[in-house]
C-alpha positions in Angstrom: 194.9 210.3 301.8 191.3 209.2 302.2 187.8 210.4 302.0 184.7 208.7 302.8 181.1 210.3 302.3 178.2 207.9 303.6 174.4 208.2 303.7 171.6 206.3 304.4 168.9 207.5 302.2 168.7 207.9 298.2 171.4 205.7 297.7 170.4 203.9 294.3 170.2 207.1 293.1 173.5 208.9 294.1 175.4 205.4 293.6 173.9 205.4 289.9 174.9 208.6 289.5 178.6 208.2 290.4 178.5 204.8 288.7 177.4 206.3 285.4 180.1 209.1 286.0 182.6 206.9 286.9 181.7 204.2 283.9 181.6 207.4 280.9 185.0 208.4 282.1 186.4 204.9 281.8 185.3 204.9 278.1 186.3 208.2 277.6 189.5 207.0 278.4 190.3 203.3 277.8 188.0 202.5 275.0 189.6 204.8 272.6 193.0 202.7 272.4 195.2 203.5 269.4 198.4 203.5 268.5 200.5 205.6 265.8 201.8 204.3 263.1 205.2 206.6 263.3 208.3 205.3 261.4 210.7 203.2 263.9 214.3 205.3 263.2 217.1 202.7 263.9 220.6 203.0 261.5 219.6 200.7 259.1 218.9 202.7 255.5 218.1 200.7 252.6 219.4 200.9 249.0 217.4 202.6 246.4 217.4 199.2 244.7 218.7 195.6 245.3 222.5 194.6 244.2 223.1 191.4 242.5 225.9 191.8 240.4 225.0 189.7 237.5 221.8 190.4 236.6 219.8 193.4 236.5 216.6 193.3 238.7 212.9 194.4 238.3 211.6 196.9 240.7 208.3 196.4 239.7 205.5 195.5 242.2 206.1 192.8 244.5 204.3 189.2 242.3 201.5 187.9 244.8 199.8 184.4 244.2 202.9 183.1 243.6 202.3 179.5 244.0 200.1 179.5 240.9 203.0 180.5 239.1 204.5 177.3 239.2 201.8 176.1 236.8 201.1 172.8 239.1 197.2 172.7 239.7 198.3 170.3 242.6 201.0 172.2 244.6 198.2 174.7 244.2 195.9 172.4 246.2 198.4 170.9 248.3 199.5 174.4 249.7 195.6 175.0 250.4 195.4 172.1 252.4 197.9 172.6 254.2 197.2 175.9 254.9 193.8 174.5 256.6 195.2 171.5 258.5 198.9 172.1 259.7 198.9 171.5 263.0 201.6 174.4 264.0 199.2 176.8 262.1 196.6 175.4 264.3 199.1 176.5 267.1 200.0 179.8 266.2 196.4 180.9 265.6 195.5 179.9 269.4 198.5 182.1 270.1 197.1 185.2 268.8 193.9 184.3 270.1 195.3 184.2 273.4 196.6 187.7 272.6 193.5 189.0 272.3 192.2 187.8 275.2 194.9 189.2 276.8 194.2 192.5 275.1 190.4 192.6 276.5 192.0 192.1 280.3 194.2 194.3 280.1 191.7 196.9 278.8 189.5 196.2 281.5 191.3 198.0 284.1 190.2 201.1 282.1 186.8 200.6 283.2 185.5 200.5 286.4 184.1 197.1 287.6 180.8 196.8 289.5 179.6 193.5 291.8 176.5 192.4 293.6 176.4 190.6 296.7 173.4 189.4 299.0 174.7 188.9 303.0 172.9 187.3 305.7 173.8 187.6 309.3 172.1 185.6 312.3 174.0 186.5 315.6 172.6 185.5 319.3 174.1 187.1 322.5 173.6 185.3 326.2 174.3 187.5 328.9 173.7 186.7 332.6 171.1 189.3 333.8 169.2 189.2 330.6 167.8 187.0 328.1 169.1 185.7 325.3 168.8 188.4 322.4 169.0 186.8 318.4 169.6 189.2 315.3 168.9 188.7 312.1 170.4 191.3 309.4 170.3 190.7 305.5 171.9 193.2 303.1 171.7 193.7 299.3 174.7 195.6 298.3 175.9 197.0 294.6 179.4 198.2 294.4 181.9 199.8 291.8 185.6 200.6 292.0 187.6 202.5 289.2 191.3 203.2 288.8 191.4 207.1 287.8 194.4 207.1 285.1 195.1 210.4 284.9 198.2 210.1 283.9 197.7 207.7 281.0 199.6 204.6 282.9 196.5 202.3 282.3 196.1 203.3 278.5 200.1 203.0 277.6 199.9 199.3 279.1 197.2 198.7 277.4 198.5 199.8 274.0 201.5 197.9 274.8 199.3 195.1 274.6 197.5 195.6 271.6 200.8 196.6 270.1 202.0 192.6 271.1 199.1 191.3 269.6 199.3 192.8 266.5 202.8 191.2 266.4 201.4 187.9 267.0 198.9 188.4 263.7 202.3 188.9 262.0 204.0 186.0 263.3 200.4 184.0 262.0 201.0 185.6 259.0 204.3 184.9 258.5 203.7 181.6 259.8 201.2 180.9 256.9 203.7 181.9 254.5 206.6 179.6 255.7 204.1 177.0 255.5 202.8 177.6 252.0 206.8 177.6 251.2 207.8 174.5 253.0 205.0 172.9 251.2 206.8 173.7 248.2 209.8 172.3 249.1 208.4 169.2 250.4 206.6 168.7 247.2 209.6 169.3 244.9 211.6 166.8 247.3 208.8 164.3 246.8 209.2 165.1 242.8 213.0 164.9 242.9 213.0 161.5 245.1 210.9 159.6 242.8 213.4 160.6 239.6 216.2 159.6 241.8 214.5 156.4 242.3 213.5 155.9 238.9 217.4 156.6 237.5 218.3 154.4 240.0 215.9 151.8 238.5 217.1 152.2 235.4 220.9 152.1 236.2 219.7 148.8 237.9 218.7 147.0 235.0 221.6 149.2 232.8 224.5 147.7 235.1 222.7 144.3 235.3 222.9 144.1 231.3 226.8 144.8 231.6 227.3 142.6 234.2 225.6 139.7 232.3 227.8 140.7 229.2 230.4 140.1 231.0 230.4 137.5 233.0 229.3 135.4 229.3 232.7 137.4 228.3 234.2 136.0 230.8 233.2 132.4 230.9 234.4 132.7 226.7 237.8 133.7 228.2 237.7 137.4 226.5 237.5 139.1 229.7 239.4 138.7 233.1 238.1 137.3 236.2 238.7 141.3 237.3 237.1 142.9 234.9 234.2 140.2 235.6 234.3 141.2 239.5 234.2 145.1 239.0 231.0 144.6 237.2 229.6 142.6 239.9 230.8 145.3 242.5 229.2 148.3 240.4 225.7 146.1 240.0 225.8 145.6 244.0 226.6 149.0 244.4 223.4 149.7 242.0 221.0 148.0 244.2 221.9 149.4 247.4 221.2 152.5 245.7 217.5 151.3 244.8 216.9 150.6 248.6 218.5 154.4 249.4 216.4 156.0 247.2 212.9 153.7 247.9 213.6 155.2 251.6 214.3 158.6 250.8 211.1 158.5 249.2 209.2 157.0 251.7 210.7 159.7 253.9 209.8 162.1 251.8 206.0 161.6 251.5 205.8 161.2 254.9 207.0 164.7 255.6 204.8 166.0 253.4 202.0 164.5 255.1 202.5 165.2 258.6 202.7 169.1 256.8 199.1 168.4 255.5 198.1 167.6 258.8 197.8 163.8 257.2 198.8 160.2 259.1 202.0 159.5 257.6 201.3 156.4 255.3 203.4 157.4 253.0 200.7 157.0 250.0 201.6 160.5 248.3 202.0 160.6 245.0 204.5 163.0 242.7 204.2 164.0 239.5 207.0 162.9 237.2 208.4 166.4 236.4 209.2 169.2 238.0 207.4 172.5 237.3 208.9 174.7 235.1 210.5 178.0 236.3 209.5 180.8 234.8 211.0 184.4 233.9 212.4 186.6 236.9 210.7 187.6 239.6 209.9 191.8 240.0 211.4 192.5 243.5 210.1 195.8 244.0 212.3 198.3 245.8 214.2 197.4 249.4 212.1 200.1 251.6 209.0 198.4 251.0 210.6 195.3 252.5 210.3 196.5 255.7 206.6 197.4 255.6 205.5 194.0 253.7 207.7 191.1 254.9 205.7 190.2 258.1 208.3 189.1 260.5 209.3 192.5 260.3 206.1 194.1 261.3 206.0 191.4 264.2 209.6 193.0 265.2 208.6 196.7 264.6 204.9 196.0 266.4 206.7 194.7 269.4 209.2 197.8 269.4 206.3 199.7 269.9 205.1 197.5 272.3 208.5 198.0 274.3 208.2 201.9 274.2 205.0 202.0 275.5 206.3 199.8 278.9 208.5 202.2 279.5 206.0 205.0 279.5 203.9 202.8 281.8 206.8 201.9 284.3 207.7 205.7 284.4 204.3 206.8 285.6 204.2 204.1 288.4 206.1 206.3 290.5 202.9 209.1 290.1 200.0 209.4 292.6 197.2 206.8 292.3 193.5 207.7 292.5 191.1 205.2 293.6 187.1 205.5 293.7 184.6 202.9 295.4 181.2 203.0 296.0 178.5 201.0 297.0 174.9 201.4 297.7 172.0 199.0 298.6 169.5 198.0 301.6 170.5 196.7 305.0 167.4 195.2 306.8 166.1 192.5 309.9 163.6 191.6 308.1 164.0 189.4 304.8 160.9 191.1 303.1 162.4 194.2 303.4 165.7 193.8 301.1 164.0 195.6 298.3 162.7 198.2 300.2 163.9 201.4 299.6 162.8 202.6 303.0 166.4 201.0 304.2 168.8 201.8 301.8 172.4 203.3 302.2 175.4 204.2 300.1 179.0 205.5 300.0 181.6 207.0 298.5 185.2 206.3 298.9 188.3 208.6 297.2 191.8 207.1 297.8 195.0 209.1 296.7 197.8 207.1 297.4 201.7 207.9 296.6 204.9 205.3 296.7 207.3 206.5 299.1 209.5 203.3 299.6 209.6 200.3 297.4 213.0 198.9 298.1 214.1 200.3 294.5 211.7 198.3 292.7 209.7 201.0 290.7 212.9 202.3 289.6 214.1 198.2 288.5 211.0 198.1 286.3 211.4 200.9 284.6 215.5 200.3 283.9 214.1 196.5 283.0 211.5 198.3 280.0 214.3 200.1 278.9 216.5 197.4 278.8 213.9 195.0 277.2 213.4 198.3 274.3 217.2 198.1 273.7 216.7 194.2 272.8 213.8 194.4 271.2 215.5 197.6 268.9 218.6 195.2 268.4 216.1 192.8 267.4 213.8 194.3 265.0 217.2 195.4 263.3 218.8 192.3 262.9 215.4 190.8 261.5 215.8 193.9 259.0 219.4 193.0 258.0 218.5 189.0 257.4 215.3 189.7 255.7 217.7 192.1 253.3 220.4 189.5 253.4 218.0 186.6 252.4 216.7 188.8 249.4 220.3 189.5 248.1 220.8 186.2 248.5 217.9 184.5 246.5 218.6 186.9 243.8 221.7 186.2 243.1 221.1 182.5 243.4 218.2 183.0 240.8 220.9 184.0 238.4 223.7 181.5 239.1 221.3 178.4 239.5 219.7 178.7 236.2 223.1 178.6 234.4 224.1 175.9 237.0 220.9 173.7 235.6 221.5 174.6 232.0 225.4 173.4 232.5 224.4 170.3 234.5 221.7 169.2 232.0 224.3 169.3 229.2 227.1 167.9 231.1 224.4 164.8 231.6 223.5 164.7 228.0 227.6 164.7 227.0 227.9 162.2 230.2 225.2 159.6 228.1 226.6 160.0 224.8 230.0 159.2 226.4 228.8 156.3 227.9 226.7 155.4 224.4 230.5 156.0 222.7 232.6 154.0 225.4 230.3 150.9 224.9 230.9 151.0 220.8 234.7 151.5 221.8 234.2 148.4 224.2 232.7 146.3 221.9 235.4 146.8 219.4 238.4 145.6 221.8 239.7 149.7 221.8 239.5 150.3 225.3 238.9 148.1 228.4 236.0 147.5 230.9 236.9 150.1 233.5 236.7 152.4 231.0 233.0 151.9 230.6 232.5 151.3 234.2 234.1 154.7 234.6 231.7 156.5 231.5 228.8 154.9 233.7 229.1 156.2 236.6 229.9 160.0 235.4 226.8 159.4 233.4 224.7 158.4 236.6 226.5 161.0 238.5 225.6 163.4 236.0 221.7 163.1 236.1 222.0 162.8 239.6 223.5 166.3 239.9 221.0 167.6 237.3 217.9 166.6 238.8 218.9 167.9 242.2 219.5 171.0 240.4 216.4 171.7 239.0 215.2 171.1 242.9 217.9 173.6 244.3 216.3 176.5 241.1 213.1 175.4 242.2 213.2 175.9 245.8 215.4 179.0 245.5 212.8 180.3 243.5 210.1 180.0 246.5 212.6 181.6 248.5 212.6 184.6 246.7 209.1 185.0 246.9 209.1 184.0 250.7 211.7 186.4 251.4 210.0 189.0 249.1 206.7 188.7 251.6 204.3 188.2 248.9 201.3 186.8 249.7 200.8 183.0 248.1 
């Protein structure tokens, strides 16, 4: 259904007037955007506390700065930096900008939308019993169109959009807080790579020692041309371990830097000890999980997102209600455009229903239900991992400290075994292989411990990373 009033006269005036009407309805309706903050219900239902089994667990407040817990000024600054140069960062905060943007179209069809256009028209008619007749027109023209949304289809897709882009400030979020934790790791693989390099070092110039002993052993016939080649073998083995470990650290720098958003020269430096992990970390209680970990806001936000599509595809199959207008001066004569003396305007109301669309109003809205199921299944199984992952680090917390504390003394009993097999060796007790054998436990020892105090220290950023507190 149409309707079309027109007039010639007092047309800036009426068109202002339905403009203005038109514009303080579109505010009164689209600018006022919000969305509720209501509890998703899924099946999920947290425990009243966390359940490691080995440990009891603190449910005070979640610990926030937690990288300055580690006690390293330099992760400190390391973290900051890359915070302010990764390049992914860099990435995901053009995402969310692009969300907004988004969110600024798509509350623009709320409003109504006004243009200007200036026309000119030269036309000449020939006839054959008359002379040639030439007309000029020009014509200044305002106009406006506005979507009526009575029924709210206009505001739930724009919702839906401001709910997707708060998600994508939660992924940033929880973007920044993977990076501040890979950081972390990369710095305590950097740490850990250079001790492995320097025990390997050491082992160098330890198994170099034995296999000089030996070979002057063996040139004074005490020990057999065996004996002579195993050390020989182990010493080999020794400096191929050197090169492994140089490139593990190169490696390692490097990754760090391409995190800082640096060229990867591989000029990092570690410190020479890890830092030291502290007491246990408070965990809080499971329910606050879900409204502090921000992948699952991004989950929940986009749920909500979901809903509100299918109240939008539902109301596509309602009436539409479209106003235009326009108003301006139509003249011959150029001087005239501003002249009110030739002004006109109109007024257009369109009500328009869907009859027929081959099914595809009713595919859209079974599609925005289908896309809520996913988007349900989702935010729960984000739920489940991010409970899972706490679990997880907790109990890990527990078992790797005693798995350092037992690996640093099986080291320390590994060295003094070596220490006695050499005295026993000396003596003409026990043979070479024996002290080949006490070497290698010994090397394989401190190998294991340092790479635990890496494994404690990175399951320990975990924890907080899993927690969701802020670094």
């Amino acid at each position: 259904m149409n309707l079309s009033i027109s007039k010639s006269k007092s047309g800036l005036k009426k068109i202002a007037l339905v403009s203005l009407l038109a514009a303080s309805t579109g505010l009164l309706t689209g600018c006022q955007t919000t969305l509720d903050e209501k509890p998703v219900t899924t099946k999920i239902v947290p425990p009243v506390r966390w359940t490691p089994s080995e440990t009891p667990v603190s449910t005070q407040g979640v610990q926030m700065n937690w990288v300055s817990s580690f006690g390293d000024p330099q992760l400190r600054r390391l973290v900051d930096e890359a915070i302010e140069n990764n390049l992914d960062l860099k990435i995901a905060d053009a995402r969310l900008e692009s969300a907004r943007q988004l969110t600024r179209i798509v509350r623009s069809e709320q409003l109504p939308g006004f243009s200007l256009g200036v026309n000119s028209t030269y036309s000449e008619t020939n006839g054959a019993f008359f002379d040639a007749f030439r007309e000029d027109r020009y014509s200044l023209t305002l106009g406006t169109s506005w979507e009526a949304d009575l029924w709210g289809k206009i505001r739930n897709s724009s919702a839906s959009q401001l709910a997707e882009e708060q998600a994508t400030a939660y992924d940033l979020e929880q973007a920044r807080q993977s990076i501040a934790a890979n950081a972390c790791f990369l710095w305590f693989e950097l740490i850990g790579a250079k001790q492995q390099l320097e025990l390997a070092e050491e082992t160098l110039v330890s198994y170099q020692s034995t296999a000089d002993l030996i070979q002057n052993r063996y040139e004074s016939g005490i020990d057999s041309a065996l004996e002579y080649r195993l050390a020989l073998a182990n010493l080999e083995a020794a400096r191929s371990s050197v090169f492994q470990r140089k490139e593990a650290l190169k490696q390692a720098q490097r990754n760090l830097q391409i995190l800082l958003g640096r060229y990867p020269d591989a000029s990092l430096v570690a410190l020479t000890d890890f830092p030291i992990v502290h007491s246990s970390v408070p965990a809080g209680i499971p329910s606050d999980l879900l409204n502090r970990r921000p992948d699952i806001r991004a989950a929940e936000r986009r749920l909500v997102s979901a809903e509100l599509s299918i109240k939008s595809a539902s109301k596509e199959r309602l009436p539409n209600i479209q106003l235009t207008g326009a108003t301006g001066t139509q003249t011959t004569e150029f001087k005239n455009l501003m002249d009110g003396n030739f002004d006109f305007w109109n007024l257009e109301a369109t009500l328009s229903q869907p009859l027929f669309t081959g099914g595809r109003l009713d595919a859209q809205h079974q599609n925005a239900i289908a896309l809520y199921k996913q988007s349900l299944a989702s935010y729960e199984l984000t739920a489940l991992r991010a409970f899972m992952e706490v679990e997880q680090a907790l109990d890990a917390d527990y078992y790797l400290e005693h798995l350092e504390e037992a690996l640093k003394n099986s080291a320390e009993q590994s060295s003094k075994a070596e220490d006695l097999a050499w005295d026993q060796y000396t003596s003409g007790i026990i043979d070479i292989v024996t002290v080949l054998e006490s070497q290698r436990r010994a090397l394989i020892a401190k190998q294991s411990y340092i790479d635990a105090k890496k494994l404690r220290l990175n399951n320990r950023v975990q924890l907080h990373l899993s927690l969701g507190g802020d670094f």
